[in-house]
C-alpha positions as CSV (number, residue, x, y, z in Angstrom):
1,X,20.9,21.1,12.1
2,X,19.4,17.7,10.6
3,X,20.1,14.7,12.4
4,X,21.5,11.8,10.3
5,X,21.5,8.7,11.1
6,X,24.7,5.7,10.7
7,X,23.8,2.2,10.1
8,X,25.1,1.2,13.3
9,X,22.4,3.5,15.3
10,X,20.2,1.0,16.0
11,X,17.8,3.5,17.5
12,X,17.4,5.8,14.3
13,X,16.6,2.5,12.8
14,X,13.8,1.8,14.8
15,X,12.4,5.1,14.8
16,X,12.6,5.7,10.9
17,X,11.1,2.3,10.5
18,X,8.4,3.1,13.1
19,X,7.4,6.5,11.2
20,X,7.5,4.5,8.0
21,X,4.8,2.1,8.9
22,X,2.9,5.0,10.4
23,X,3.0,6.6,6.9
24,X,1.8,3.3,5.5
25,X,-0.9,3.1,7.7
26,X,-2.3,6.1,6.6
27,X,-2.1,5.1,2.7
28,X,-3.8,1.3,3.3
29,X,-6.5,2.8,5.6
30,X,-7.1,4.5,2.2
31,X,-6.4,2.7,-0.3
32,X,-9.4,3.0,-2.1
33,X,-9.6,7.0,-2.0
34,X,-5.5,6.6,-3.1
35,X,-5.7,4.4,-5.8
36,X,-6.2,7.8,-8.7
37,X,-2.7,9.5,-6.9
38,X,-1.3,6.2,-6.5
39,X,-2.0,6.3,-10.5
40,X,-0.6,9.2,-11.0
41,X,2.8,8.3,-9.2
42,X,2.7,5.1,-11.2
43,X,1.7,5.6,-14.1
44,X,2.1,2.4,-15.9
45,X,0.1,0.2,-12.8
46,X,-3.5,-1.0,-13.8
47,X,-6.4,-0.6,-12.0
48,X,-6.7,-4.7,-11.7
49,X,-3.0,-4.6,-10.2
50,X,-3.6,-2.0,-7.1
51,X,-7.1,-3.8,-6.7
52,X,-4.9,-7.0,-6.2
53,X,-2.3,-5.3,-4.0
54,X,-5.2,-3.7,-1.8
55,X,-2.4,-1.8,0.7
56,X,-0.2,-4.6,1.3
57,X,3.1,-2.3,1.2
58,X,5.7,-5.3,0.1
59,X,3.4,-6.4,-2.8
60,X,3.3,-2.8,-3.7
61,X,7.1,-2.5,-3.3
62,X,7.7,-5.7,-5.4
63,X,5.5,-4.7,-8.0
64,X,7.1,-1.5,-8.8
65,X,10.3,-2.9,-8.4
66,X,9.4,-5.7,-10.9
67,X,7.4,-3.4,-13.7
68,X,10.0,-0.3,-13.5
69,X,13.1,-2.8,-13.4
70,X,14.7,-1.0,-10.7
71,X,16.6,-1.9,-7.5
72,X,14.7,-2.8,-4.5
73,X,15.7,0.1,-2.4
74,X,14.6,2.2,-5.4
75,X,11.1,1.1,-4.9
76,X,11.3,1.0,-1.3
77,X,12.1,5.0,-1.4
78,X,9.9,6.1,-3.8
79,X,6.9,4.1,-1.6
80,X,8.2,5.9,1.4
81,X,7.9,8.7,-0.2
82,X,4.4,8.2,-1.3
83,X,3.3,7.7,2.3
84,X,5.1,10.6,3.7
85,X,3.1,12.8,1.2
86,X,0.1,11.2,2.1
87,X,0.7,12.0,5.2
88,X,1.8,15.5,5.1
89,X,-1.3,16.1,2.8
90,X,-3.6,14.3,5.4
91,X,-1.8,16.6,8.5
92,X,-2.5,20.2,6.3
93,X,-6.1,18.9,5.4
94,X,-6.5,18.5,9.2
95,X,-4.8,21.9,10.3
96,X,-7.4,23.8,8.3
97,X,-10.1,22.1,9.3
98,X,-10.9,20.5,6.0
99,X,-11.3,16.7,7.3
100,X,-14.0,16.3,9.6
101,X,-13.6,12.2,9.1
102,X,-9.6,11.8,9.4
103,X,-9.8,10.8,6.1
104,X,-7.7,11.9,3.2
């Protein structure tokens, strides 16, 4: 059964913010290797943009928000997301051996 969390669990708060930032840590210690996929999930965000961002997740967030007129918590989502896939992708790379650097 999957554990949800209410707003008032202060707990699952922590936690899910903890694993979010863990997921973001992942995407700015590779930002540069990123920046094609980060591309491809954003399709409308210049090269001269990300280079400007460089990781920072709230720039990233606000720029999104800003360029695909959408609600904050929109962005915020879909930049969660990102990270969790990077992450996931990063985990499967390292259970079959293909990362020798921990690098994605």
């Amino acid at each position: 059964m999957k554990h949800t969390c209410s707003t008032s669990d202060l707990g699952c708060l922590k936690f899910n913010k903890r694993r979010e930032m863990m997921g973001w840590n992942t995407v700015e210690r590779n930002w540069k290797e990123l920046k094609g996929k980060l591309k491809e999930t954003w399709v409308n965000m210049t090269d001269d943009e990300l280079d400007v961002i460089a990781g920072k997740r709230e720039q990233l967030v606000g720029k999104i928000q800003t360029k695909y007129e959408i609600a904050r918590e929109e962005a915020e989502r879909q930049v969660n997301a990102f990270a969790h896939d990077c992450d996931a992708a990063k985990e499967e790379a390292n259970r079959h051996g293909y990362l020798d650097t921990g690098k994605i």
